[in-house]
PDB file with SEQRES, HELIX, SHEET and CRYST1 records, atoms N, CA, C and O in Angstrom:
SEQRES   1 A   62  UNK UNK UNK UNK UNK UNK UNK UNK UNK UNK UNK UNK UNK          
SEQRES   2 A   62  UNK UNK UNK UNK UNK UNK UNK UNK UNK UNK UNK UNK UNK          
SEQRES   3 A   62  UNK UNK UNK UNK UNK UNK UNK UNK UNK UNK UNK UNK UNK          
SEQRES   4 A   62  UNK UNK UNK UNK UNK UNK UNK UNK UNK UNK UNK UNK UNK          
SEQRES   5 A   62  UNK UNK UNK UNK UNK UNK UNK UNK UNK UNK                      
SHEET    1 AA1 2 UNK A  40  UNK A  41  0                                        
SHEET    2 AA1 2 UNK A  52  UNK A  53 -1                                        
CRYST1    1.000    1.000    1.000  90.00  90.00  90.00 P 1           1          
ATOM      1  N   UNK A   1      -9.249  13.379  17.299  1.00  0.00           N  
ATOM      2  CA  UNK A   1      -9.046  12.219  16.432  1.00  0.00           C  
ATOM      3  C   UNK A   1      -8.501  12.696  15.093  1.00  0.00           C  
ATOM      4  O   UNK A   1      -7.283  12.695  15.271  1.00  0.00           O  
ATOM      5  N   UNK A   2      -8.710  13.052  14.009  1.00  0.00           N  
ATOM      6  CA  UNK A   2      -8.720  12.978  12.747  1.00  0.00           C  
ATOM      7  C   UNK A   2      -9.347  14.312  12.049  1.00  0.00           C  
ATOM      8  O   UNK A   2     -10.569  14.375  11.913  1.00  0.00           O  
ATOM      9  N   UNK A   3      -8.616  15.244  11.663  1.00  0.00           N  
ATOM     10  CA  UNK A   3      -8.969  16.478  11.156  1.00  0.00           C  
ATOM     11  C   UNK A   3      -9.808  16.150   9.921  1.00  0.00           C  
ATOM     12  O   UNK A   3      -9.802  15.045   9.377  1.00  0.00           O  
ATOM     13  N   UNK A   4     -10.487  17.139   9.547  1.00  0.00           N  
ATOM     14  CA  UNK A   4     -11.355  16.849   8.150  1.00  0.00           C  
ATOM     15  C   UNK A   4     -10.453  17.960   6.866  1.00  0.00           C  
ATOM     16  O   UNK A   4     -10.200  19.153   7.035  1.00  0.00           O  
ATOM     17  N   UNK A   5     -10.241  17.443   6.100  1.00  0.00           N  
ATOM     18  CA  UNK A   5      -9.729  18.307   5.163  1.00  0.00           C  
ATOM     19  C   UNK A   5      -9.985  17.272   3.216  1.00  0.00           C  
ATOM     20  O   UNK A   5     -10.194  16.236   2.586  1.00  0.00           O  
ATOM     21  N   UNK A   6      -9.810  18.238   3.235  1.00  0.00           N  
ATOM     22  CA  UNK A   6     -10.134  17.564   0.739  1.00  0.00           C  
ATOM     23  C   UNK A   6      -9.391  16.085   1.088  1.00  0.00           C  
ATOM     24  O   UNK A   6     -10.041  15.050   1.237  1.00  0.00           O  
ATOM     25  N   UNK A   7      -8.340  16.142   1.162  1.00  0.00           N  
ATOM     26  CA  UNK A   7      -7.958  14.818   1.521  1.00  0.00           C  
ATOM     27  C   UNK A   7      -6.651  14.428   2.304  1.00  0.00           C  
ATOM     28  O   UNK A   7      -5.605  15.056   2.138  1.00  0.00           O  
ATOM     29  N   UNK A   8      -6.737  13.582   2.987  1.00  0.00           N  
ATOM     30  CA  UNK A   8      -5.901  13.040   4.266  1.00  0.00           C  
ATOM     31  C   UNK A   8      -5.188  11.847   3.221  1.00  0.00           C  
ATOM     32  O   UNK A   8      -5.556  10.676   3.119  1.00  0.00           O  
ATOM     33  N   UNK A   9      -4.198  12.436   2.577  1.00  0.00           N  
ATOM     34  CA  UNK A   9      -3.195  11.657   2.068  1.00  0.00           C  
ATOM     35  C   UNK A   9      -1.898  11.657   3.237  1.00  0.00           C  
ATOM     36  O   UNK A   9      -0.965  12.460   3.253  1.00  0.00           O  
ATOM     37  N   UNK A  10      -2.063  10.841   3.925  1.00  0.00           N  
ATOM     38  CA  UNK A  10      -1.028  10.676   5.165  1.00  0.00           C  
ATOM     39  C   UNK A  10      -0.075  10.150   4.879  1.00  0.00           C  
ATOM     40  O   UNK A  10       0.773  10.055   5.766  1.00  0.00           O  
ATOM     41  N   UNK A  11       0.189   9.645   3.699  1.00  0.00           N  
ATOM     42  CA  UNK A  11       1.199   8.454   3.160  1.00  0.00           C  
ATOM     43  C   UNK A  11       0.909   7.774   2.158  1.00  0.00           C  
ATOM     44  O   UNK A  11       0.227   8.157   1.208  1.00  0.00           O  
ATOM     45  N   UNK A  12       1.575   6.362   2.351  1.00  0.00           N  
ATOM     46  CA  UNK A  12       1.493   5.559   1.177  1.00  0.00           C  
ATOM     47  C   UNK A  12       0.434   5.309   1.292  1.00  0.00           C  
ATOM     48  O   UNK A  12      -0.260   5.766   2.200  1.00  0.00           O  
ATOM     49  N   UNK A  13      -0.008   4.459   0.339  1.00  0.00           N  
ATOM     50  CA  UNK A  13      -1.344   3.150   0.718  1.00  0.00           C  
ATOM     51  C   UNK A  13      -1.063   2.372   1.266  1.00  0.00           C  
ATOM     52  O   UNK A  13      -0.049   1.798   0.868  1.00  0.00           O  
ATOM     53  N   UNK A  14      -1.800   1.782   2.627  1.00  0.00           N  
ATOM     54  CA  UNK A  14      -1.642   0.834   3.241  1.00  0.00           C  
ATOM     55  C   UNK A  14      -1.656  -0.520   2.421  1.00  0.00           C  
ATOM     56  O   UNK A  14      -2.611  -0.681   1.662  1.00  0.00           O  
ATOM     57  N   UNK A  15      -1.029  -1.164   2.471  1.00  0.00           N  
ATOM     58  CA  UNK A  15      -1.077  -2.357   1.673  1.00  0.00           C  
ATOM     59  C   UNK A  15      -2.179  -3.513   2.635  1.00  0.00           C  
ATOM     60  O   UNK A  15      -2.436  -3.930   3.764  1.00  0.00           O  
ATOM     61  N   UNK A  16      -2.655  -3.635   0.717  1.00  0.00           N  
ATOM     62  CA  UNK A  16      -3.766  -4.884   1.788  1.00  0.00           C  
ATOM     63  C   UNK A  16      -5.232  -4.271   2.034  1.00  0.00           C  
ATOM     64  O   UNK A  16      -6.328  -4.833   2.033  1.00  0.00           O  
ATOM     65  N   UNK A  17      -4.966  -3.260   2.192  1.00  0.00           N  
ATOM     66  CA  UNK A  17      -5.963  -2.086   2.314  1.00  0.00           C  
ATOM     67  C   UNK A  17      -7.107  -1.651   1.214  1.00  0.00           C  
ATOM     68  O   UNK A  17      -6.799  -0.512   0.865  1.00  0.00           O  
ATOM     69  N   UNK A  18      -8.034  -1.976   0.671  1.00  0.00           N  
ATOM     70  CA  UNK A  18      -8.798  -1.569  -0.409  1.00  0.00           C  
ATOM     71  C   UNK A  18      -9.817  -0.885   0.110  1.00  0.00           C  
ATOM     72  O   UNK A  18     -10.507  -1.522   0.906  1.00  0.00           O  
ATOM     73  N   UNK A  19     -10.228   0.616  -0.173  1.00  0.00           N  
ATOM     74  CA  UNK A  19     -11.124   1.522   0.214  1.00  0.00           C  
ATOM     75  C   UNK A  19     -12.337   1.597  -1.050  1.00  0.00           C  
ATOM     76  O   UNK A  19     -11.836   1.988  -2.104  1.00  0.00           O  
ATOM     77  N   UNK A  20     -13.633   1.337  -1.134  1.00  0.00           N  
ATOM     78  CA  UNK A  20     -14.269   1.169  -2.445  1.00  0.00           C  
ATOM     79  C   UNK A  20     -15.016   2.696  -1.787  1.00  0.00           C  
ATOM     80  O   UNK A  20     -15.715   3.303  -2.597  1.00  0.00           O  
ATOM     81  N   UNK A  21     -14.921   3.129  -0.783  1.00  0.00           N  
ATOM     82  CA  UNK A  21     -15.470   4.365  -0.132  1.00  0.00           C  
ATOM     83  C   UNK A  21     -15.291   5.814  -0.522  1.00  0.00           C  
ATOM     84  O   UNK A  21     -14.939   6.640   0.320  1.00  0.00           O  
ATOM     85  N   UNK A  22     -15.588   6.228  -2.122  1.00  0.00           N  
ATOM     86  CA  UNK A  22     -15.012   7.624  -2.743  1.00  0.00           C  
ATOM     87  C   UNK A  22     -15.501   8.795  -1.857  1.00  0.00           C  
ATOM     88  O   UNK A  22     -14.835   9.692  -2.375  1.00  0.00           O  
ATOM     89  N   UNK A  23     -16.044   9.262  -1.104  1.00  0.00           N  
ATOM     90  CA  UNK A  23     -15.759  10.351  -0.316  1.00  0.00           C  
ATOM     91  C   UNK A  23     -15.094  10.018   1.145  1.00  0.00           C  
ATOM     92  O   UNK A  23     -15.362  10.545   2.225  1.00  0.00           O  
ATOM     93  N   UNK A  24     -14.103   8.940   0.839  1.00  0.00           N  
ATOM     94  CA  UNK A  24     -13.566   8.993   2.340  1.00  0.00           C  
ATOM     95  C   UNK A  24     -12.642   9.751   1.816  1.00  0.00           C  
ATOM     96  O   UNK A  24     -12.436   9.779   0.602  1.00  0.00           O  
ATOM     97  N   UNK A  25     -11.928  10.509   2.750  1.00  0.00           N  
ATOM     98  CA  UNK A  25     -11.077  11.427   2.863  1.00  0.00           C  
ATOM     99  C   UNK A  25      -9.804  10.853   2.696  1.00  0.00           C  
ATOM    100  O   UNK A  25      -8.874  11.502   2.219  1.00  0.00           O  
ATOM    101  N   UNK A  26      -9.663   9.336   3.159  1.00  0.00           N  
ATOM    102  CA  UNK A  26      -8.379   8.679   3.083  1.00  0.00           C  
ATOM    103  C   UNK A  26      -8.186   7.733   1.966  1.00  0.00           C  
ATOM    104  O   UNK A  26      -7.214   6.991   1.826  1.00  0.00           O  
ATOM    105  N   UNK A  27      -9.246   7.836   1.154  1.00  0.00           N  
ATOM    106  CA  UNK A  27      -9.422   7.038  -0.098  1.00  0.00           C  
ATOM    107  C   UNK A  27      -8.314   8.171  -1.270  1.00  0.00           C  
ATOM    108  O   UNK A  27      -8.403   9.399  -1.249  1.00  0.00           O  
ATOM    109  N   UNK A  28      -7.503   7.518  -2.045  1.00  0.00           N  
ATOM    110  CA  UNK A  28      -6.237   7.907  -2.899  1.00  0.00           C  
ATOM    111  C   UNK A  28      -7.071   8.110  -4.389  1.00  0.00           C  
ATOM    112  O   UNK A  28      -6.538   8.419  -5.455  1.00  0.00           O  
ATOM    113  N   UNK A  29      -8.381   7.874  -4.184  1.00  0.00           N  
ATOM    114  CA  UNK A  29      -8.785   8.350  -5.910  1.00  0.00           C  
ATOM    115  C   UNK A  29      -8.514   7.150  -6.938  1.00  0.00           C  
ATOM    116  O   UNK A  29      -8.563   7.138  -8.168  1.00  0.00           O  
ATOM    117  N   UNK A  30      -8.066   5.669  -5.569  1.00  0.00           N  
ATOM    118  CA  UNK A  30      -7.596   4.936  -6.778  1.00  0.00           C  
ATOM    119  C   UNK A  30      -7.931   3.403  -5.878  1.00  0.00           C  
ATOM    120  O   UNK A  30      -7.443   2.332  -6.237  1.00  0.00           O  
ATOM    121  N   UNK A  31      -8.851   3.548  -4.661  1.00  0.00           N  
ATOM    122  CA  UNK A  31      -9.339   2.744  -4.074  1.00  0.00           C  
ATOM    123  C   UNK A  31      -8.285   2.130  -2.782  1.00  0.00           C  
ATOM    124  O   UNK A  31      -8.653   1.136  -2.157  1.00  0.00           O  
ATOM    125  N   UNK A  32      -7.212   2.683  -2.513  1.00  0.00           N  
ATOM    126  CA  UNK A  32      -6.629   2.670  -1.612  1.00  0.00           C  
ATOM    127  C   UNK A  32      -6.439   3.636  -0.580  1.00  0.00           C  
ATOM    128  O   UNK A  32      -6.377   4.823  -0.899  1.00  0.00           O  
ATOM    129  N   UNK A  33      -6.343   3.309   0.543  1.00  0.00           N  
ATOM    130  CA  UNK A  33      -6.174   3.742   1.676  1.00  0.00           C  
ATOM    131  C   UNK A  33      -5.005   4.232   2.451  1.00  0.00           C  
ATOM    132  O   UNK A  33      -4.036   3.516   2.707  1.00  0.00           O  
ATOM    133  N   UNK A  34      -5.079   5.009   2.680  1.00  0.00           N  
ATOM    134  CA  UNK A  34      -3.640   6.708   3.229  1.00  0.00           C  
ATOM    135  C   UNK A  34      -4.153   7.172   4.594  1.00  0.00           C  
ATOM    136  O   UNK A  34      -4.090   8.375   4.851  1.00  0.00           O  
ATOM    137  N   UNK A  35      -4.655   6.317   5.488  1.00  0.00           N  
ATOM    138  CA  UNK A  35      -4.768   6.755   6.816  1.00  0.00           C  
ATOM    139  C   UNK A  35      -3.572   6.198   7.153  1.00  0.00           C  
ATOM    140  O   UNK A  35      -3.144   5.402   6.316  1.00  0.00           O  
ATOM    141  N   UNK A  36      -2.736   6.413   8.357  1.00  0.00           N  
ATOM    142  CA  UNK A  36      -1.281   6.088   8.868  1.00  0.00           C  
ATOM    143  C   UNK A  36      -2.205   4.891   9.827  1.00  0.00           C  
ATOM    144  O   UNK A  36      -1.530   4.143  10.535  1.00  0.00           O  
ATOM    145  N   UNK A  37      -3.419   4.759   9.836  1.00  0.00           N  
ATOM    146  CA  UNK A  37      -3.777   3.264  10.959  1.00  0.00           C  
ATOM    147  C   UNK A  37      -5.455   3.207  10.422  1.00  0.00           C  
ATOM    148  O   UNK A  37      -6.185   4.188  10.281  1.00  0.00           O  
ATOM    149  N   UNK A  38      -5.734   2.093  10.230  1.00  0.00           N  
ATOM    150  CA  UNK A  38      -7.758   1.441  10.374  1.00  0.00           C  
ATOM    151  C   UNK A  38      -7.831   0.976  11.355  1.00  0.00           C  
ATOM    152  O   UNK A  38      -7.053   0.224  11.943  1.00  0.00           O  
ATOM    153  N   UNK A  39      -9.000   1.475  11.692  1.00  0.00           N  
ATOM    154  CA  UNK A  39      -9.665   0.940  13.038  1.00  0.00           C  
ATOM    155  C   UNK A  39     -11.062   0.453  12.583  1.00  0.00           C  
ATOM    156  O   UNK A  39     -11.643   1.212  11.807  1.00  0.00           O  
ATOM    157  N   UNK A  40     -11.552  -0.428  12.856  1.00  0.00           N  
ATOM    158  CA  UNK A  40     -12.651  -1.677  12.335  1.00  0.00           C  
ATOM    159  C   UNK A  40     -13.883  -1.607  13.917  1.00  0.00           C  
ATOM    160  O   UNK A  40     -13.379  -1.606  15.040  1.00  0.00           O  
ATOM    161  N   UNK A  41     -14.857  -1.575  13.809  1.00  0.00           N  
ATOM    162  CA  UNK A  41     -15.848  -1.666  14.921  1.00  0.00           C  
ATOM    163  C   UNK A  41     -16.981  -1.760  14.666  1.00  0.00           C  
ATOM    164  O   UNK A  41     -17.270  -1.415  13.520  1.00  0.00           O  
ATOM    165  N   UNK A  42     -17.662  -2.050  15.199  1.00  0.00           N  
ATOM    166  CA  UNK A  42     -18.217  -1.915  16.647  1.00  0.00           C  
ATOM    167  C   UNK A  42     -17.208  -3.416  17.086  1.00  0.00           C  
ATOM    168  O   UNK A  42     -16.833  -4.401  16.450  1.00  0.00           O  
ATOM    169  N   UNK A  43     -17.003  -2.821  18.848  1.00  0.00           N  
ATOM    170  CA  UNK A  43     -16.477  -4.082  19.355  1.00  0.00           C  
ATOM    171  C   UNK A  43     -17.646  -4.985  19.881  1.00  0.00           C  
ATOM    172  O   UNK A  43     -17.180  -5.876  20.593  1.00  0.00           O  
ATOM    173  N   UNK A  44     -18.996  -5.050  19.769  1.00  0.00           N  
ATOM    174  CA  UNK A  44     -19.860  -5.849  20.001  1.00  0.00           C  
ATOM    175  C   UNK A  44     -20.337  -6.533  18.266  1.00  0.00           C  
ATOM    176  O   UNK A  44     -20.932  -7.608  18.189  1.00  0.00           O  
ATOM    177  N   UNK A  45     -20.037  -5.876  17.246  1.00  0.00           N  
ATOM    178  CA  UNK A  45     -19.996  -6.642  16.215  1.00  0.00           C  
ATOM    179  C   UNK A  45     -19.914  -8.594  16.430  1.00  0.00           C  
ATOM    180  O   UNK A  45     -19.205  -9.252  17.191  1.00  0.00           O  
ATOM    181  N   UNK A  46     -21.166  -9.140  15.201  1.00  0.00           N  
ATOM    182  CA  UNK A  46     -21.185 -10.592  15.704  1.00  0.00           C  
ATOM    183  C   UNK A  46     -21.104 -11.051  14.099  1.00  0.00           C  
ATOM    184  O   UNK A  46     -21.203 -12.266  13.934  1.00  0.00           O  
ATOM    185  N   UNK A  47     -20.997 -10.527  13.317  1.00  0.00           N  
ATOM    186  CA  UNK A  47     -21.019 -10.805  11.739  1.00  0.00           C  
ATOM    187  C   UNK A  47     -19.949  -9.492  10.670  1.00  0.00           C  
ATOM    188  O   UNK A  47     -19.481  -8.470  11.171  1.00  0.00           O  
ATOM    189  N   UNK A  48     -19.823  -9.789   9.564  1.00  0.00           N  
ATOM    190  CA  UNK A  48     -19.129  -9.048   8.876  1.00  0.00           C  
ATOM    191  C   UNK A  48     -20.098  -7.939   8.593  1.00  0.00           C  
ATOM    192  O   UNK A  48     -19.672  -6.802   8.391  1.00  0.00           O  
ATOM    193  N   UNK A  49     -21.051  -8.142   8.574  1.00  0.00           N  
ATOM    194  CA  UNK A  49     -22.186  -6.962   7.827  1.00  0.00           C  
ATOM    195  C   UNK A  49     -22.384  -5.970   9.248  1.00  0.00           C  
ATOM    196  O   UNK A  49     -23.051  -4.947   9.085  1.00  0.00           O  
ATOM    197  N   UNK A  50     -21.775  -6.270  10.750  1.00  0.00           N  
ATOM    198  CA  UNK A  50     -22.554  -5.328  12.032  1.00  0.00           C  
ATOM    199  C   UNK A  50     -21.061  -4.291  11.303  1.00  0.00           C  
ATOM    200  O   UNK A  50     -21.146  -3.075  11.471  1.00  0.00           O  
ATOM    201  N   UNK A  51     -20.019  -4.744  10.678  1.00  0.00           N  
ATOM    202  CA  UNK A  51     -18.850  -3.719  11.143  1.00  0.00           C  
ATOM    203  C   UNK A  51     -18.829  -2.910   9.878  1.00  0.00           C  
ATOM    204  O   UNK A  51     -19.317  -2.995   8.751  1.00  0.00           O  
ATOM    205  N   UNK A  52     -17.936  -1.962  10.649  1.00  0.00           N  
ATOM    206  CA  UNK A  52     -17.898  -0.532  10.028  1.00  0.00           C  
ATOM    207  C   UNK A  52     -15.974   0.002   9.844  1.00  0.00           C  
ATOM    208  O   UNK A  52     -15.110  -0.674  10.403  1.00  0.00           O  
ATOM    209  N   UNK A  53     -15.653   1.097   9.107  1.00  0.00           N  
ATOM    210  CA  UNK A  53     -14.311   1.375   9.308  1.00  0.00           C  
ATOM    211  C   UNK A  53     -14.654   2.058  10.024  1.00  0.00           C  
ATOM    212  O   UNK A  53     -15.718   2.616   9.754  1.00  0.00           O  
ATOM    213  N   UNK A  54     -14.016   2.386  11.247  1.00  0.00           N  
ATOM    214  CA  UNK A  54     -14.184   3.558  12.073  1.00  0.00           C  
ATOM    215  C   UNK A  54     -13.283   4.938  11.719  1.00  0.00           C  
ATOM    216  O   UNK A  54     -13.461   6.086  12.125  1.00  0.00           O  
ATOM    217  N   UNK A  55     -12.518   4.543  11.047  1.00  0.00           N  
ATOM    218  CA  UNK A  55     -11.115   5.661  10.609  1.00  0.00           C  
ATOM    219  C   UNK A  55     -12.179   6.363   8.987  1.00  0.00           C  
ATOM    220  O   UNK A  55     -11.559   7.305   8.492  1.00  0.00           O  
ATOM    221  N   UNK A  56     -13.050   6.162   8.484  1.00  0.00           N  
ATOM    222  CA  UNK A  56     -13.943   7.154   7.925  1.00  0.00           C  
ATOM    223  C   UNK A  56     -14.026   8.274   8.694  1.00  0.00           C  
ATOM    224  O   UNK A  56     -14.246   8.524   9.879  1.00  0.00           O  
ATOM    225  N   UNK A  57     -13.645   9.251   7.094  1.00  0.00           N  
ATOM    226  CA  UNK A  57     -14.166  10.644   7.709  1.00  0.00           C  
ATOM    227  C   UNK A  57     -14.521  11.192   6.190  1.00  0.00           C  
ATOM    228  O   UNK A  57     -13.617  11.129   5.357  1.00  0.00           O  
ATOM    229  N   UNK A  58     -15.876  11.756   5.779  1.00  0.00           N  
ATOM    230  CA  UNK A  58     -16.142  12.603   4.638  1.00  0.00           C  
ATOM    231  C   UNK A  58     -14.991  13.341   4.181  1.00  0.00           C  
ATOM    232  O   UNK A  58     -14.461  13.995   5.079  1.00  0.00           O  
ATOM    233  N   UNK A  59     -14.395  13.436   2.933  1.00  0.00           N  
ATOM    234  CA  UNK A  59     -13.984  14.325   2.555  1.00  0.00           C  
ATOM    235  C   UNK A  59     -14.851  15.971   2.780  1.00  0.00           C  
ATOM    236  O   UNK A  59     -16.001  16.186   3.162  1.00  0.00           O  
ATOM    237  N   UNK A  60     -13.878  16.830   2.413  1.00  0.00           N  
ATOM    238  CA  UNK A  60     -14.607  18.497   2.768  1.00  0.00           C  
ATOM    239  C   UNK A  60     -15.249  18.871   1.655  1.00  0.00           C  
ATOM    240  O   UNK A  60     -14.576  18.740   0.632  1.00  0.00           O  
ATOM    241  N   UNK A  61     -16.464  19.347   1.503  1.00  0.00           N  
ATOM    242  CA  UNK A  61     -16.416  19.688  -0.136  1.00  0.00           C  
ATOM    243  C   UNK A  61     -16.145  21.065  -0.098  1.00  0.00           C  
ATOM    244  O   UNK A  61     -16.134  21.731   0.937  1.00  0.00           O  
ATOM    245  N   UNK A  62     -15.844  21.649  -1.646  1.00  0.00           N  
ATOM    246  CA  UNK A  62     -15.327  22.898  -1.489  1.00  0.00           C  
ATOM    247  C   UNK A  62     -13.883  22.550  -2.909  1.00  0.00           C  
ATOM    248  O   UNK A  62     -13.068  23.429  -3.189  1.00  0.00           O  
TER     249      UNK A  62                                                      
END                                                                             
């Protein structure tokens, strides 16, 4: 899936996209999001509060 490294600046910011998540790895330091795709889950999710980003990954520390 998704290597772990300081940060996964893959690109632009997805537009539309707001990451409030500071150790995601795909978070730009400026609340936007630089994964090349989000993926949203659980697919049994029944409310906004069951889901999760699935495209999270910790930044590395170091």
């Amino acid at each position: 899936m998704f290597e772990n490294s300081k940060k996964h600046s893959e690109g632009k910011p997805i537009k539309g996209i707001a990451c409030n998540v500071g150790n995601c790895a795909y978070n730009d330091g400026e609340c936007h999001c630089t994964a090349q795709k989000v993926s949203v889950g659980p697919s049994y999710a029944k409310s906004c509060t069951d889901t999760v980003c699935a495209t999270f990954i910790p930044e590395a520390e170091g």
